[in-house]
N, C-alpha and C positions, 0 to 999 in steps of 0.2 A: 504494500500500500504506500500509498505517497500524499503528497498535499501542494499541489500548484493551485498559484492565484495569478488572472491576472486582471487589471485595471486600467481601464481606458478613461483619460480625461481628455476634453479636449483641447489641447496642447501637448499629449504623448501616451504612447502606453507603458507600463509596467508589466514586465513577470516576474513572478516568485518559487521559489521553491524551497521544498527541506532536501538531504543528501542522504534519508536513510535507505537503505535497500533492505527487504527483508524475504525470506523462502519458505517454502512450505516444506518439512522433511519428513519424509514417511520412511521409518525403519522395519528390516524384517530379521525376522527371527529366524538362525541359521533352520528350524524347523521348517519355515516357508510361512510361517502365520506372522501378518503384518500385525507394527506395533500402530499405537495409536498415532495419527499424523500433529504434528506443532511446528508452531511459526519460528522463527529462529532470525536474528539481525545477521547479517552478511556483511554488511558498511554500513559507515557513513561519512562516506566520500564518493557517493554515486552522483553523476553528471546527468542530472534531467532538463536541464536549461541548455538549448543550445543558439549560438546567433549566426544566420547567413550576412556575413557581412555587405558581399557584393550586391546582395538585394535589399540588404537592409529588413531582413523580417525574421524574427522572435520562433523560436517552437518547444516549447514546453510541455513534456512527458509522464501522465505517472497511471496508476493501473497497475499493471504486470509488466513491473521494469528490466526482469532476468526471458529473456526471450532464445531459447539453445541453449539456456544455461552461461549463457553471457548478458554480464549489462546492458540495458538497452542504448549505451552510449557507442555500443560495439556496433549497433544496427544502425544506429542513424548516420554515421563516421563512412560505412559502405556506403549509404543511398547517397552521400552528397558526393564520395568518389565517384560513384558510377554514371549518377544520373543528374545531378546538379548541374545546372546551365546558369551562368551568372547573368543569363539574357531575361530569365525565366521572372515575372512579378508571381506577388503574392496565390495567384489563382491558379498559377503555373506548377506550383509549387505544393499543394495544398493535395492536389489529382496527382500529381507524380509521387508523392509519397504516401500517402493512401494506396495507390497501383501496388507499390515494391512492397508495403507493409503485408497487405490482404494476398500479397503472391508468396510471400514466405512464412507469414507467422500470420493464416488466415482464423485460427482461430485465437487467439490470445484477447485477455483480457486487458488492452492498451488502449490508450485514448492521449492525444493531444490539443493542446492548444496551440493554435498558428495566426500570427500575428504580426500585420506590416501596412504599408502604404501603397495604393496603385493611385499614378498619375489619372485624373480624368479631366482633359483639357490641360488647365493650368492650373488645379485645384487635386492637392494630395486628401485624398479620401482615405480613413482608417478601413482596413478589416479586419475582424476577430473570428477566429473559426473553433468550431469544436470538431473534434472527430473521433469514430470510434471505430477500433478493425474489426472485429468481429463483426460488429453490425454492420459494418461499411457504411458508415454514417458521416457526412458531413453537413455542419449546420451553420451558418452564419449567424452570429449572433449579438452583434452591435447595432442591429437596424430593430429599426418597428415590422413587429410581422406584416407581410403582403409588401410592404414598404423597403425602398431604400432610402430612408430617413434615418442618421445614424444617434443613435442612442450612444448615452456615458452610461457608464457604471464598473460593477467586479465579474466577475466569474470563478469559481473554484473546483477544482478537479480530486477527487481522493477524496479523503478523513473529512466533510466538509461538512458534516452535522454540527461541529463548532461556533465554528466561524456563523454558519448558518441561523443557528441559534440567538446570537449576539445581533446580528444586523439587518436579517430580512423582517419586513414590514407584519403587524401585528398588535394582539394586548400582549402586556407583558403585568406581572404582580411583584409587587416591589413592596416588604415592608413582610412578609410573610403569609403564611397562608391565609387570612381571613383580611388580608388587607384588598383593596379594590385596584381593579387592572387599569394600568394606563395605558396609549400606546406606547410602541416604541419608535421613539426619535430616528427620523429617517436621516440617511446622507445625500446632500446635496450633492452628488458628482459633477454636475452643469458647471457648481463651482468653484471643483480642487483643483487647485495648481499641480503643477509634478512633481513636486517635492514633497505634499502631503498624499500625492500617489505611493509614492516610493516609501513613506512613511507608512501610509495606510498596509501596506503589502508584507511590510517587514512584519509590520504587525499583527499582520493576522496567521503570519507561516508560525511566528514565533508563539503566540496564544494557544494557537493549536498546538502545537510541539509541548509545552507545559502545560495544557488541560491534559494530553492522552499523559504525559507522565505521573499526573497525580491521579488518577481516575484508573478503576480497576480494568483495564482494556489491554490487548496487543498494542507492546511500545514500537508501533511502526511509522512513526514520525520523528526526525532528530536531525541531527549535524549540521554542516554549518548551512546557513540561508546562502542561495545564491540571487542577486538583483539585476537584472535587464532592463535597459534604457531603448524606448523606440522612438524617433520623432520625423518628423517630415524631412529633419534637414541632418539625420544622420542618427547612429547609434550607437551603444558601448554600454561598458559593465559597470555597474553600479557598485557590484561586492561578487567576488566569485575566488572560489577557495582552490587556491592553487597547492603544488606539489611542495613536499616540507621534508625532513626527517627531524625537527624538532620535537616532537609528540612520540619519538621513539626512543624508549628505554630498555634495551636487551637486558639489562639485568640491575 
């Protein structure tokens, strides 16, 4: 499991992610009777964040990140060798890997978020896409349904009862049980700058990462946040955890 956000304002988009990777391990018994199966952490330094520079567009991964038993930073690293065209926008982009995804690991439980700019005229227009492989699903989801009229806001992929909990519109009780519901306070997106994007984003990979910590659940959210910057007039990393042997102590 994993936890990608991302966040469109407009003036840029945001992704987010946590680095844990985690597997499912089903042991057997030299008998042949299988033991019970449990989740197990594997990292957390897994790459779900990745940026097309030449096109300048965002793709953020999580679901079922071990795809052959390799990272899913192993598969994305192939499709942009193989089949990446630096000619290629956002739309281009979006069907070519969905194609290579659904032709190798058609049934996997993966989904990403893809996220960039296509010229229309002289006016850079945002897209955000969702997609899923196994459904072979893609949805745009920045505009008003039937419409392309683009809409602000978040989206979040993975562990997202959280986050979800905290911010999507509702009553909420405040004061304890016998106390009366108020709503909850909605966010303006119309009117966050990028900075409180990139704020917003951090903050809610990191919420989540510390609600599943203390809460009786599978710890599969953690490690360090990676932050992606997208905007009309170029892109780059906000925070992203590079290679160290710092953190290593053989003895």
């Amino acid at each position: 499991m994993s936890f990608i956000i991302t966040t469109y304002v407009p003036e840029g988009i945001v992704m987010a992610a946590d680095s844990r990777q985690t597997a499912v391990i089903e042991g057997t018994m030299p008998t042949g009777e299988k033991l019970p199966k449990f989740e197990t952490v594997t990292s957390d330094n897994c790459y779900k964040l990745f940026l097309l520079e030449e096109q300048n567009i965002g793709v953020g991964v999580f679901g079922e990140t071990l795809l052959g038993g390799k990272p899913v930073e192993h598969s994305v690293r192939k499709f942009l060798e193989e089949f990446n065209d630096p000619e290629d926008d956002i739309l281009d982009v979006v069907e070519k890997m969905m194609r290579y995804f659904s032709a190798h690991h058609p049934h996997a439980d993966t989904a990403f978020h893809m996220a960039g700019y296509k010229r229309e005229g002289r006016i850079s227009v945002p897209y955000v896409y969702h997609c899923q492989v196994s459904r072979n699903e893609i949805r745009r989801c920045n505009v008003k349904p039937g419409t392309d009229e683009v809409l602000y806001g978040a989206m979040w992929g993975g562990q997202g009862d959280i986050i979800a909990r905290l911010i999507q519109p509702g009553m909420i009780r405040v004061g304890g049980p016998d106390a009366p519901e108020v709503p909850n306070p909605p966010i303006l997106w119309d009117a966050m700058s990028v900075q409180d994007a990139i704020d917003f984003s951090e903050f809610a990979v990191w919420t989540t990462a510390e609600m599943v910590r203390f809460q009786a659940r599978p710890k599969n959210i953690g490690g360090p946040i990676d932050i992606l910057l997208i905007t009309p007039r170029g892109s780059g990393w906000i925070r992203r955890k590079d290679f160290s042997s710092e953190s290593y102590t053989p003895y």
